[in-house]
ChimeraX commands (.cxc) that place a marker at each C-alpha (Angstrom):
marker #1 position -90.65,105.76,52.68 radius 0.5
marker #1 position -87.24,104.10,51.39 radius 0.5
marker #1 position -85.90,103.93,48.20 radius 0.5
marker #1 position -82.98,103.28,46.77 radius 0.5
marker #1 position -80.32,105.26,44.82 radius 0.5
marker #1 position -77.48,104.24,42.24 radius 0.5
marker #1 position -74.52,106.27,41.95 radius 0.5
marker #1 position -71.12,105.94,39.97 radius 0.5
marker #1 position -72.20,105.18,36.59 radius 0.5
marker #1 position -70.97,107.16,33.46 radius 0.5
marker #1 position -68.81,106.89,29.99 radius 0.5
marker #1 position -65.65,104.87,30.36 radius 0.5
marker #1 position -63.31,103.51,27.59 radius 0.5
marker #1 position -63.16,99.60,26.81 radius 0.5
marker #1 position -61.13,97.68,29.37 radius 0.5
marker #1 position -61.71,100.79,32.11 radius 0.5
marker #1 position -63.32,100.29,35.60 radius 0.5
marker #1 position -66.42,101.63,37.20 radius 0.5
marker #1 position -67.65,101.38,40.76 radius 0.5
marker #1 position -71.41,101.48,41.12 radius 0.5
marker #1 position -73.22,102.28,44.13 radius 0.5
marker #1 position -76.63,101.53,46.12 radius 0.5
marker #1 position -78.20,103.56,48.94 radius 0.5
marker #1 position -80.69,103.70,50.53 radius 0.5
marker #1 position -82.69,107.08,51.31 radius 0.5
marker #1 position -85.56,107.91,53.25 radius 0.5
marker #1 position -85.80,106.12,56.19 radius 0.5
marker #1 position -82.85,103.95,58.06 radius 0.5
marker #1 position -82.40,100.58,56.60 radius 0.5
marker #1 position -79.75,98.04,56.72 radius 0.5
marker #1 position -79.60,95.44,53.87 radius 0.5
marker #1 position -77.97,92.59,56.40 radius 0.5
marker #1 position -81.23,90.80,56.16 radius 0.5
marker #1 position -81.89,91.10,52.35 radius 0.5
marker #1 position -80.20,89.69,49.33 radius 0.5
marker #1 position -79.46,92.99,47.10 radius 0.5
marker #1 position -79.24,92.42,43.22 radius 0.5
marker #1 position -77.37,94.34,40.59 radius 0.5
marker #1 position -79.41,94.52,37.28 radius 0.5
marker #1 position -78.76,95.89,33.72 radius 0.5
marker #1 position -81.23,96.60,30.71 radius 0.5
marker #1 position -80.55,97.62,27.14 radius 0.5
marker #1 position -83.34,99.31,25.10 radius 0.5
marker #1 position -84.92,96.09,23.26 radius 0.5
marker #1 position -83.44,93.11,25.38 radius 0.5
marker #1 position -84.28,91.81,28.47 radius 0.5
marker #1 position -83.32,92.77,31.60 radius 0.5
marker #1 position -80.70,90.97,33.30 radius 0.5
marker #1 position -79.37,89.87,36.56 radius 0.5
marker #1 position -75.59,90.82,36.76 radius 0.5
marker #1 position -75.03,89.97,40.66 radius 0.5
marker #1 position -76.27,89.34,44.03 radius 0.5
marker #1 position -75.13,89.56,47.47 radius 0.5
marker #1 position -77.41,87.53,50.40 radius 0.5
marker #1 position -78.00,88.99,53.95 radius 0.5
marker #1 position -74.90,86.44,54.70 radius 0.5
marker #1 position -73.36,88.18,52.42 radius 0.5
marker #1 position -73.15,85.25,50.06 radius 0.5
marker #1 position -72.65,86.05,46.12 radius 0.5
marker #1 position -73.77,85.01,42.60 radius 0.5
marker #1 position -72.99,86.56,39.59 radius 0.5
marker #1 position -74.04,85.76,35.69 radius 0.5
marker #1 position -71.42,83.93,34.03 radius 0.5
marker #1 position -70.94,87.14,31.26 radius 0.5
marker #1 position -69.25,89.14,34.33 radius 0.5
marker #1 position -67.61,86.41,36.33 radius 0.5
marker #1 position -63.86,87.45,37.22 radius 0.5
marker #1 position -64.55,91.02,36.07 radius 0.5
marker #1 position -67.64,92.15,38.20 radius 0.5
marker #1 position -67.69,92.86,42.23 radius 0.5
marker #1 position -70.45,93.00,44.41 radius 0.5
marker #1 position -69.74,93.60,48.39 radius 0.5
marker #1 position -70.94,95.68,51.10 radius 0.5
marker #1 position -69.70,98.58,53.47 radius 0.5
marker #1 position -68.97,97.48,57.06 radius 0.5
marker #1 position -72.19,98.94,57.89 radius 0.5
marker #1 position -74.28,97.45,55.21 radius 0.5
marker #1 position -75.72,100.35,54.53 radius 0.5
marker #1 position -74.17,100.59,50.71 radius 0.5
marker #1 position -73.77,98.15,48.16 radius 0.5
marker #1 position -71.10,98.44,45.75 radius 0.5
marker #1 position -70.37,96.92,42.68 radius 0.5
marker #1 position -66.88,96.86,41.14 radius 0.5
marker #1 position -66.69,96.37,37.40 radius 0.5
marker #1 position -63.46,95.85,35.80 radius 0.5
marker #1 position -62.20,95.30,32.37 radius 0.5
marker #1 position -65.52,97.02,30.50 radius 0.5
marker #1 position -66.59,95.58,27.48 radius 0.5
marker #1 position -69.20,97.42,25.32 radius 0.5
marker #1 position -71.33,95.16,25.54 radius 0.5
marker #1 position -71.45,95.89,29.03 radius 0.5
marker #1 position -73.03,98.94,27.96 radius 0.5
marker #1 position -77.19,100.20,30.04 radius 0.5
marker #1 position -79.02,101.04,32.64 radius 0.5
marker #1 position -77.80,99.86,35.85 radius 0.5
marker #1 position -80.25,99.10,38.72 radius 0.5
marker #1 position -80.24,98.01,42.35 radius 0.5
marker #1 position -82.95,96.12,44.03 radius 0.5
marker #1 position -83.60,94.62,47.22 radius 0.5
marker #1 position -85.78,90.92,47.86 radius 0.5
marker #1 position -86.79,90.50,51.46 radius 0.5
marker #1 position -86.70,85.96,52.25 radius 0.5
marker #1 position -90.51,85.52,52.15 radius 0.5
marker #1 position -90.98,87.53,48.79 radius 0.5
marker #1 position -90.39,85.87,45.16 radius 0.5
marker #1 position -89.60,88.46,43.82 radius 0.5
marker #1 position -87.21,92.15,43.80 radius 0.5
marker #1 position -89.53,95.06,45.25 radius 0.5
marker #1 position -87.65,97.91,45.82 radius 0.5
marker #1 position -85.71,99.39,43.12 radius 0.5
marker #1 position -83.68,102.27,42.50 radius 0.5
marker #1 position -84.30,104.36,39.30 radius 0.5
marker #1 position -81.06,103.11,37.64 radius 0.5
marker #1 position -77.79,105.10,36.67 radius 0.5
marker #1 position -76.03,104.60,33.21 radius 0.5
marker #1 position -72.59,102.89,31.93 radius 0.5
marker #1 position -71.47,103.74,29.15 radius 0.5
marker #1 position -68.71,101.48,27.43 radius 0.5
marker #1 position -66.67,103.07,24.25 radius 0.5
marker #1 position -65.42,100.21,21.70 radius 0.5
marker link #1:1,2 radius 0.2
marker link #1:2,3 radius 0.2
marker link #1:3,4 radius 0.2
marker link #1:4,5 radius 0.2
marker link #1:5,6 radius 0.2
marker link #1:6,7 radius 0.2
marker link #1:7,8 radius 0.2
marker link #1:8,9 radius 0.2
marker link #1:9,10 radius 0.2
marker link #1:10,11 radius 0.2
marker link #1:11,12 radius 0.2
marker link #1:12,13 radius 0.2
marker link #1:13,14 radius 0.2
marker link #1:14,15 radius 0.2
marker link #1:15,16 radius 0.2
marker link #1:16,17 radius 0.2
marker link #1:17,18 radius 0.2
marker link #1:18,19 radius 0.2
marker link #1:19,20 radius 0.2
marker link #1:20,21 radius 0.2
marker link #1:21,22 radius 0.2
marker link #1:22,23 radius 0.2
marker link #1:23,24 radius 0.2
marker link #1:24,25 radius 0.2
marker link #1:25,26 radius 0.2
marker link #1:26,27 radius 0.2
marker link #1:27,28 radius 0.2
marker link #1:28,29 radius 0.2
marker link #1:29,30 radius 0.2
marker link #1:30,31 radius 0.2
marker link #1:31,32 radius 0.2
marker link #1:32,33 radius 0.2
marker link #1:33,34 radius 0.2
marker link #1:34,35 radius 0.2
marker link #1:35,36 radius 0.2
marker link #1:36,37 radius 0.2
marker link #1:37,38 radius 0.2
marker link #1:38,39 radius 0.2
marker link #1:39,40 radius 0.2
marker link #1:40,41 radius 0.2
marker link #1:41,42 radius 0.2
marker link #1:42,43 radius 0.2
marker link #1:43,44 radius 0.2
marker link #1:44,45 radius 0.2
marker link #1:45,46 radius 0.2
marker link #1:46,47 radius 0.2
marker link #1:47,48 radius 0.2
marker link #1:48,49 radius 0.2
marker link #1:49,50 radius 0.2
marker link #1:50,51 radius 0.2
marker link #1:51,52 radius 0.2
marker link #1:52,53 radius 0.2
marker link #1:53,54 radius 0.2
marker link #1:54,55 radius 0.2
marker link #1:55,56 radius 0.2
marker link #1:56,57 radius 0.2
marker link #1:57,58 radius 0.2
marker link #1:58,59 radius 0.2
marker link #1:59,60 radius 0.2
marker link #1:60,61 radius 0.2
marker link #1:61,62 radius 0.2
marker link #1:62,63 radius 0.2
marker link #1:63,64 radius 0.2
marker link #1:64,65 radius 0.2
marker link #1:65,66 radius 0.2
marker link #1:66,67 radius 0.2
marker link #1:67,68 radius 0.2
marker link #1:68,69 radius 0.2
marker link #1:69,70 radius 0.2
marker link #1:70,71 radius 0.2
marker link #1:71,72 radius 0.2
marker link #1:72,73 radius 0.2
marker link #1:73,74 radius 0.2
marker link #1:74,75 radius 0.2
marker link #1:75,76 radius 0.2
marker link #1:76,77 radius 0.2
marker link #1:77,78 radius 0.2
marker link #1:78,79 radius 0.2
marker link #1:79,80 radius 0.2
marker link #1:80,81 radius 0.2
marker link #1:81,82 radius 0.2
marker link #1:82,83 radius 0.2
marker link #1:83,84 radius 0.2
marker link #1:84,85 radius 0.2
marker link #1:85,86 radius 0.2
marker link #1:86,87 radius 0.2
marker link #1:87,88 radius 0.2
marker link #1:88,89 radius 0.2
marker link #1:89,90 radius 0.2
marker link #1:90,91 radius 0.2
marker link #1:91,92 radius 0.2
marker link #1:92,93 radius 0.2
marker link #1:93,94 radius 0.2
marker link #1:94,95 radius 0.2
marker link #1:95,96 radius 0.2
marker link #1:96,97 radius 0.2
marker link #1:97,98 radius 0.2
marker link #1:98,99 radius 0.2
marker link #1:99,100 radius 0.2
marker link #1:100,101 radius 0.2
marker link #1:101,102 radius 0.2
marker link #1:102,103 radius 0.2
marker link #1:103,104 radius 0.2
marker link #1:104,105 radius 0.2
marker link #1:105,106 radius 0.2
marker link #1:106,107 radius 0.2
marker link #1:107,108 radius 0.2
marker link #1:108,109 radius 0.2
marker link #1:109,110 radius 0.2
marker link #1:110,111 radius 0.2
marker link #1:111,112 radius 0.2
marker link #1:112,113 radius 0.2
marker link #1:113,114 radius 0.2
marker link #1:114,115 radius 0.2
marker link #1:115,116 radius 0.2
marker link #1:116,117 radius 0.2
marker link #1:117,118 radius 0.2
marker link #1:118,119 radius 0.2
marker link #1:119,120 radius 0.2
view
């Protein structure tokens, strides 16, 4: 059974940098042939879609972390990172990964999240 697994997330002052990661564990799995999203949630707003990366490795990101925020993978494409630069703290929750395979609608497979924590 896969799931996935965030790492890298923890207390950082304002204008610091962060690198999050996504793994999977489990079973072998290879994200070239699913788009991966990065996703963040504050107690009391909705959850949000900070960036994604396609199986062709093709990227979107929302416009609140454009030029600061990252998203690649390893050579292997077996972790997804993402890079976030110049922290605001508003930048501040829960981080999640999730994966969408082409023929579903929606994310299926999530991690359980690790947190950021931006300092003013």
């Amino acid at each position: 059974q896969v799931q996935l697994e965030e790492s890298g997330g923890g207390w950082v002052q304002a204008g610091g940098s962060l690198r999050l990661s996504c793994a999977p564990s489990g079973s072998i799995f290879s994200f070239r042939f699913v788009t991966v999203g990065w996703f963040r949630q504050t107690p009391g707003k909705q959850r949000e879609l900070v960036a994604t990366i396609s199986g062709d490795s093709a990227t979107t990101y929302a416009d609140s972390v454009k030029d600061r925020f990252s998203i690649s993978k390893d050579g292997a494409k077996t972790t997804v990172f993402l890079q976030m630069n110049s922290l605001k703290p508003e930048d501040t929750a829960v981080y999640y990964c999730a994966t969408k395979r082409e023929f579903d609608a929606d994310f299926t497979l999530w991690g359980r999240g690790t947190q950021v924590t931006v300092a003013s």
